[in-house]
C-alpha positions in Angstrom: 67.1 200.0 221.9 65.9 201.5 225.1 63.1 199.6 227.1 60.2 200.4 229.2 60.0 198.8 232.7 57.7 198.4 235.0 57.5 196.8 238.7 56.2 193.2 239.2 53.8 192.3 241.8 57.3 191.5 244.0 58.5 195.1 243.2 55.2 196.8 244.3 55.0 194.8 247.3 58.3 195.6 248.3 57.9 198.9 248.0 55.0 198.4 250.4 57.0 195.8 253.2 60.5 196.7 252.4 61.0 193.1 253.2 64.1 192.6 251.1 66.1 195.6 253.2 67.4 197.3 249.3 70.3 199.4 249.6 68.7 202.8 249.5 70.0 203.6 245.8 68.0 200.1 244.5 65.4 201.5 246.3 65.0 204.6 245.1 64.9 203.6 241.8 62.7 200.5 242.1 60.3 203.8 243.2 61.3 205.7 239.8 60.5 202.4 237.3 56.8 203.2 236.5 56.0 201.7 233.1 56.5 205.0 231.5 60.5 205.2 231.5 62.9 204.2 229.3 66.2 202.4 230.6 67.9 205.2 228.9 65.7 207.5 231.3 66.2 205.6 234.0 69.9 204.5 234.0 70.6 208.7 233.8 69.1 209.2 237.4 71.6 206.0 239.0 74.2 208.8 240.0 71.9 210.8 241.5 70.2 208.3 243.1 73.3 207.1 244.1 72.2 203.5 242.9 75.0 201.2 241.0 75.5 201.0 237.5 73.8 197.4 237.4 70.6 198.9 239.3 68.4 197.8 236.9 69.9 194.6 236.3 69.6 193.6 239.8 66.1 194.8 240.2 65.3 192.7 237.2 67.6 189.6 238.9 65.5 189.6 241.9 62.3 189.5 240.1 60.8 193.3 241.1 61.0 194.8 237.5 60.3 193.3 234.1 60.1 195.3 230.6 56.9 195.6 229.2 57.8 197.7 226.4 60.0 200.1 224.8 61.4 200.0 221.0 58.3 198.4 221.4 59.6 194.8 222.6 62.7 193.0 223.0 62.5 191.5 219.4 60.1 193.3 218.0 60.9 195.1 214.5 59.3 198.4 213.4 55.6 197.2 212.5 55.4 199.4 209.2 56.7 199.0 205.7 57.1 202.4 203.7 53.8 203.7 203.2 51.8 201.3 204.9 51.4 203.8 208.3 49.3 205.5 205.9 46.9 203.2 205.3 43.4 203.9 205.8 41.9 200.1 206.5 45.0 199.3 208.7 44.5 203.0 210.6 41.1 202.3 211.4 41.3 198.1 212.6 44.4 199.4 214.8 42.1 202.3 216.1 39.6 199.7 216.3 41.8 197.3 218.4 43.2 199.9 220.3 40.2 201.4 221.7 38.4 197.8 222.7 41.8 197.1 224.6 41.2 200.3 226.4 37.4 199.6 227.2 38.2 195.7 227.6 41.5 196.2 229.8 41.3 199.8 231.2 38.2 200.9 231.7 37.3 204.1 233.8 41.1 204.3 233.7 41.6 203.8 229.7 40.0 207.3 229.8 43.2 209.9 229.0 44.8 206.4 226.9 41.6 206.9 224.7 41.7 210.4 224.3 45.2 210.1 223.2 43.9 207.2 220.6 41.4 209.6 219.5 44.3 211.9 218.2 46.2 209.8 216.2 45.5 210.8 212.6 47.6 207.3 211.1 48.7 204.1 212.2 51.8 204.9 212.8 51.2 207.4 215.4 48.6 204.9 216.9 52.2 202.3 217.0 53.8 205.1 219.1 51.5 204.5 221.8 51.9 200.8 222.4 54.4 201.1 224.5 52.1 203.5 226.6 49.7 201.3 226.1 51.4 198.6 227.3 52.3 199.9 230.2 48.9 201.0 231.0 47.9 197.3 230.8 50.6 196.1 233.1 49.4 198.5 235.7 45.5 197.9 235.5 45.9 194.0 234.9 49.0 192.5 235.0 52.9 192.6 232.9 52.3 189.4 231.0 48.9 190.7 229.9 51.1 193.6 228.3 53.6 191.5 226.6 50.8 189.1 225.1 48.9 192.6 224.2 52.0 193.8 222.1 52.4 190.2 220.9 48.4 190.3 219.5 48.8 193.8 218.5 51.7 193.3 216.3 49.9 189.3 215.0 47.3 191.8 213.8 49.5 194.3 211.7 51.6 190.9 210.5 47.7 189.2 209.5 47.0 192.6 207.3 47.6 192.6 203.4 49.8 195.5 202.4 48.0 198.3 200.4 50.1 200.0 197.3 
């Protein structure tokens, strides 16, 4: 399962002081973890970056990166049953809840994550953007305000009656 990372309030501010002196391959890819890459993404530019294997390991170690999403979470299993990402009543409360969480969490910013929202004709293309999502929410407000969206988002798919 690959994972989506993203900096903690540590990483970003070491980016900003460099207090912590990283080896420039750790560096360089504590710059390249934006919420929006994979580890599978990510663990492809360590030669280039000249970073070791562990990179991401050690970033996470030390408290500068965290996952926020991914195969949407570390335990998380695929939110749909056959036929249920076709559902009409679950489409439109997951539209629903994904478009106050861009107003309530993004705002001004939520603008692009909304027009992507808009898009989605089912709910399953709407679950392909949680990790997007996610991330988006990590940025504007904070990681644990991600994970405990994806936690709420997949409580509300778990709290819906499946449709034959």
């Amino acid at each position: 399962m690959a994972y989506i990372h993203a900096k903690t309030a540590a990483g970003r501010q070491e980016i900003e002081d460099r207090a912590r002196r990283l080896p420039p391959g750790l560096r360089s890819i504590l710059l390249m973890v934006d919420g929006q890459r994979d580890d599978n993404e990510l663990t492809g530019m360590l030669p280039g970056l000249r970073a070791p294997d562990d990179a991401l390991a050690q970033l996470a170690e030390m408290g500068l990166i965290e996952v926020v999403g991914g195969a949407l979470a570390p335990s998380a299993p695929r939110a749909f049953t056959s036929g249920r990402e076709q559902d009409p009543v679950l489409y439109k409360q997951l539209y629903e809840w994904m478009s106050e969480s861009v107003r309530k969490y993004l705002g001004l910013k939520g603008y692009f994550m909304q027009l992507k929202i808009e898009r989605c004709a089912d709910a399953a293309s709407l679950e392909k953007l949680w990790p997007e999502m996610a991330a988006a929410v990590s940025k504007a407000k904070s990681p644990a305000l991600a994970t405990r969206w994806l936690e709420e988002t997949r409580a509300l798919l778990a709290s819906q009656p499946e449709t034959v």
